[in-house]
Every structure is written in structure tokens, then in C-alpha cells.
C-alpha positions in Angstrom: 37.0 23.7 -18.5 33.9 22.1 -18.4 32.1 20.0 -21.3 29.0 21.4 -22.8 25.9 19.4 -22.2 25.0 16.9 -24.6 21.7 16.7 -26.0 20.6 13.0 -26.1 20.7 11.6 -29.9 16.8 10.8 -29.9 15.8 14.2 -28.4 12.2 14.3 -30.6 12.0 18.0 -30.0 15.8 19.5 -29.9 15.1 23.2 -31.7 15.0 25.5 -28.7 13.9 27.9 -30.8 10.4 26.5 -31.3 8.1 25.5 -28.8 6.5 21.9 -30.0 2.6 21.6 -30.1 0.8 18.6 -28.1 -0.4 17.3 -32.0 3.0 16.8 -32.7 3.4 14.4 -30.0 1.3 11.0 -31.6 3.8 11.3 -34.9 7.3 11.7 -33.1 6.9 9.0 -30.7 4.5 6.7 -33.6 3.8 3.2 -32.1 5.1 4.2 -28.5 2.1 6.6 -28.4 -0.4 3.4 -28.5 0.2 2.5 -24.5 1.1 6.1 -23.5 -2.1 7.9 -24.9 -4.9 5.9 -22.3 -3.0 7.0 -19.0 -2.6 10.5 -20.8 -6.9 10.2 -22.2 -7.3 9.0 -18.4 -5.5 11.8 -16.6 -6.6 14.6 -18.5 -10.9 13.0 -18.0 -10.1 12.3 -14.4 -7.8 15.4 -13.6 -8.3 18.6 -15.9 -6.9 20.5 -13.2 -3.6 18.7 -14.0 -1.8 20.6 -16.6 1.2 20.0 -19.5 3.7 22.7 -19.5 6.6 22.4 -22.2 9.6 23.5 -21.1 13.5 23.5 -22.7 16.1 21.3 -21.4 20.1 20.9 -23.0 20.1 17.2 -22.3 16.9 16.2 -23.0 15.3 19.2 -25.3 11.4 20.1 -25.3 9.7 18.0 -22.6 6.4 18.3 -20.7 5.7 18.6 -16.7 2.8 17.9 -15.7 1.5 19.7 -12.7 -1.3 20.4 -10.7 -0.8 23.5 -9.3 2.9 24.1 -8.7 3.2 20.4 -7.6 4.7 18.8 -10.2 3.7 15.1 -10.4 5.6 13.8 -13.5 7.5 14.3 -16.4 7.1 13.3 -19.9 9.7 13.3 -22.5 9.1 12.6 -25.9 12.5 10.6 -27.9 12.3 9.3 -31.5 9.6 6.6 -31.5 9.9 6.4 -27.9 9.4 8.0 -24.6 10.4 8.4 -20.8 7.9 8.7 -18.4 9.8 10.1 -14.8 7.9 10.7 -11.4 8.8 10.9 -7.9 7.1 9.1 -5.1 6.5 10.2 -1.3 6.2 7.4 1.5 2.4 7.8 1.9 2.0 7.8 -2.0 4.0 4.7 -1.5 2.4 3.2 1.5 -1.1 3.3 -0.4 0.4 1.4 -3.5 1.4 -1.3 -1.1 -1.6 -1.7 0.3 -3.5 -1.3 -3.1 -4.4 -3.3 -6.4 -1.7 -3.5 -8.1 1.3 -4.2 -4.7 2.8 -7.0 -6.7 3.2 -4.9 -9.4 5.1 -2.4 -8.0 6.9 -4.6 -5.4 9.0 -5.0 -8.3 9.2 -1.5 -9.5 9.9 -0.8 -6.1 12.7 -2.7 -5.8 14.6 -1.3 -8.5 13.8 2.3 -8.1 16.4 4.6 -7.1 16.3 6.5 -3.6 16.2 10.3 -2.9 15.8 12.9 0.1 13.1 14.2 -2.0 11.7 10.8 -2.6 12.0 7.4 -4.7 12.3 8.0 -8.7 10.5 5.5 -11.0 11.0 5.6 -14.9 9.1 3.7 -17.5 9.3 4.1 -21.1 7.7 2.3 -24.1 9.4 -1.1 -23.3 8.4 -1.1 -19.4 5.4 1.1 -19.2 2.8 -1.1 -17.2 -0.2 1.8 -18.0 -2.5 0.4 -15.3 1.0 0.7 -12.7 1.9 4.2 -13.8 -1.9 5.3 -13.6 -1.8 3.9 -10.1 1.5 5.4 -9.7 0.0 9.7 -10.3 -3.0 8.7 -8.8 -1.5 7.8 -5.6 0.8 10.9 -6.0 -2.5 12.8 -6.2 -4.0 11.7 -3.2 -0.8 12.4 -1.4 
């Protein structure tokens, strides 16, 4: 018999029920939302066609995609004063970040990221969340 899925314990948004609204955002996640909001202010003046779409998870509850398009180019997920920021990287996405500003910055990332078919996942959340790196990060996933 299999376990049901467990939602994790700092879920900000767990009621399937009801949708969250992008205000609510700022007051769940409180001073986690100070280094998050200028790569969100950036993205949204640099990229309007890039879109936030809530959608319903069991593990993780209400969470945001943002796409352009149907390409999907990361994930947010809001937690009790706290966040997790997820995206996916392609080699040229890659390739350009080596070969860009911030290379010794995300040498490291690099390193620790984990490997795909699909591509290599990097996480950052209030603790780790380098905001000029993960801008980098979506714009070189834009321009791939």
C-alpha cells in the first residue's frame, strides 16, 4: 500500500481549496521577500511576457511557474518565512554563464548542482540566493 504524500511542514500556502493572491506573497515569506523581490521587480520590467501561474502541488502546496510561453523557466515556492527558488539549465544556457560576469560565481553553483537528461537543476532559497547569480541564471535561460 502506498503512503500518502506529505505536505512539507512550512507549505505557506497548503488550502487547495483557495487559490493564494501574488499580495499575499511579501507577508508569508516576511524578511525572505527583501532579496527575492529585485530579481522578481527585474524580471517582470525586463520580461512582461514572462508570466506567474499558481498551481497546486501535495508536497509542496500553492506554488508559482513562471513561464514564457509554455517554456517554463523556473519555479517559485513560497514556505513560512522562506522560499525555494528551482530552475533547470540547458548546456548553452550553461555555456554562456561560463563565459559571462558572474563564471566564478556559478563555478561553484555548478559544482554542486545535480545532473538530469533534461538538464542541470540549481536551487537557491533565502539562505543561498545570490540575486545578481539567479538573475544571470533566467536570463541565460531566456536567451537559450
Amino acid at each position: 500500500m502506498k503512503k500518502p504524500i506529505a505536505m512539507h511542514p512550512d507549505a505557506a500556502f497548503p488550502d487547495e481549496k483557495r487559490r493564494p493572491a501574488e499580495s499575499e506573497i511579501p507577508g508569508v515569506l516576511g524578511r525572505a521577500f527583501a532579496p527575492l523581490n529585485p530579481l522578481l521587480a527585474g524580471l517582470r520590467a525586463a520580461h512582461p511576457d514572462v508570466v506567474p501561474e499558481w498551481q497546486f502541488s501535495p508536497r509542496s502546496g500553492w506554488h508559482q511557474i513562471y513561464s514564457r510561453k509554455a517554456r517554463r523557466i523556473f519555479y517559485l515556492v513560497p514556505r513560512r518565512g522562506g522560499f525555494v527558488l528551482n530552475l533547470l539549465l540547458g548546456a548553452k544556457a550553461i555555456a554562456a554563464l561560463q563565459a559571462g560576469p558572474q563564471a566564478k560565481a556559478f563555478a561553484s553553483r555548478l559544482r554542486a548542482a545535480k545532473r538530469y537528461p533534461e538538464g542541470t537543476a540549481f536551487a537557491f532559497d533565502a539562505a543561498t540566493l545570490d540575486a545578481p547569480l539567479a538573475g544571470a541564471m533566467v536570463e541565460a535561460k531566456l536567451a537559450s
